[in-house]
C-alpha positions as CSV (number, residue, x, y, z in Angstrom):
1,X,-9.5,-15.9,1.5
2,X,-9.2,-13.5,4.4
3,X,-7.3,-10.8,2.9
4,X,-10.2,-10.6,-0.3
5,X,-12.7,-9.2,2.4
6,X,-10.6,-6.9,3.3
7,X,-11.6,-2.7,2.0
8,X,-9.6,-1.4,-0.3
9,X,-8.3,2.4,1.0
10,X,-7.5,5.0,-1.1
11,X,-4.4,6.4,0.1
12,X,-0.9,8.6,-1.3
13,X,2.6,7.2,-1.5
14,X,4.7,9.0,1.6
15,X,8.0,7.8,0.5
16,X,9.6,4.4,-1.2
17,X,13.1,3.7,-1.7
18,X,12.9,1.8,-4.8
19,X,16.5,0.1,-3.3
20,X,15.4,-0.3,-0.2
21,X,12.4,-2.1,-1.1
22,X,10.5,-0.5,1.5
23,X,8.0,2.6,1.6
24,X,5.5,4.2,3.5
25,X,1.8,5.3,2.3
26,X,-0.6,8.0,4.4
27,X,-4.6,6.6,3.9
28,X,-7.0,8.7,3.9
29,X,-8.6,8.8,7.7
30,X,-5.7,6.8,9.4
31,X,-3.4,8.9,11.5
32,X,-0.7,6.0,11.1
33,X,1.3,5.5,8.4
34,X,1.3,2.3,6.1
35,X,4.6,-0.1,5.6
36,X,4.9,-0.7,1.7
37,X,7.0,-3.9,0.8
38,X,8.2,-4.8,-2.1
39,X,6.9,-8.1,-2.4
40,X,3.5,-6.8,-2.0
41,X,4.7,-4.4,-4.9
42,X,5.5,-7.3,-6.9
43,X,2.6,-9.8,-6.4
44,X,0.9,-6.7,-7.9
45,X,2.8,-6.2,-10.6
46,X,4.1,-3.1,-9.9
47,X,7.6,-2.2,-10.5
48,X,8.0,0.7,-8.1
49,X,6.1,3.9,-6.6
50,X,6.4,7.5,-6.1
51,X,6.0,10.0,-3.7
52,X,2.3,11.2,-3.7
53,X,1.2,8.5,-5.9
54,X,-2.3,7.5,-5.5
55,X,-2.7,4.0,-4.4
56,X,-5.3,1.7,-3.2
57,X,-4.4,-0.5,-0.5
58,X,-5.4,-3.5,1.7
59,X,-4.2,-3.2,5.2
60,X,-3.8,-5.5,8.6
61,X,-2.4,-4.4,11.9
62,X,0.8,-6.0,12.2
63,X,3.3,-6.1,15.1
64,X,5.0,-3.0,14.1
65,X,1.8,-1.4,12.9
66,X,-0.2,-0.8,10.0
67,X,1.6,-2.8,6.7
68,X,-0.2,-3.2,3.0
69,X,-1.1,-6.6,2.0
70,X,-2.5,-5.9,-1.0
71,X,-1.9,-2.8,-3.4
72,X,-3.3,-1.6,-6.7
73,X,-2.8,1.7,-8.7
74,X,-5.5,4.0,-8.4
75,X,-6.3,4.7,-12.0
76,X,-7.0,0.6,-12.4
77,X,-8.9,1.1,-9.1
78,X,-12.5,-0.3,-10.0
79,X,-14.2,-1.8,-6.8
């Protein structure tokens, strides 16, 4: 699929509102901040973030800019 091509970034949690469901994430050497859903947090397995956790992400330019496709914690972070 598409999306496995993709880099995985390293990058640092900004902000998520666990109630919300929705965060952003700073990568390392994009000026734009990343949109975090939290049904990208769920297809992961991942129950929630927090601020200036380390993360790696997958990324696409969306119509409202940058959003994560894929993301992984970065201690698990082996590729």
């Amino acid at each position: 699929e598409a999306l496995q091509a993709l880099p995985y970034q390293p990058a640092r949690v900004k902000w998520y509102d666990q109630v919300k469901g929705i965060g952003f994430a700073n990568v390392f050497g994009l000026a734009d901040d990343v949109f975090l859903h939290v049904e990208v947090l769920r297809a992961a397995g991942i129950a929630s973030l927090e601020t200036g956790e380390a993360v790696a992400l997958r990324t696409v330019q969306g119509d409202r800019g940058w959003m994560a496709v894929e993301v992984t914690d970065w201690s698990g972070f082996t590729r």
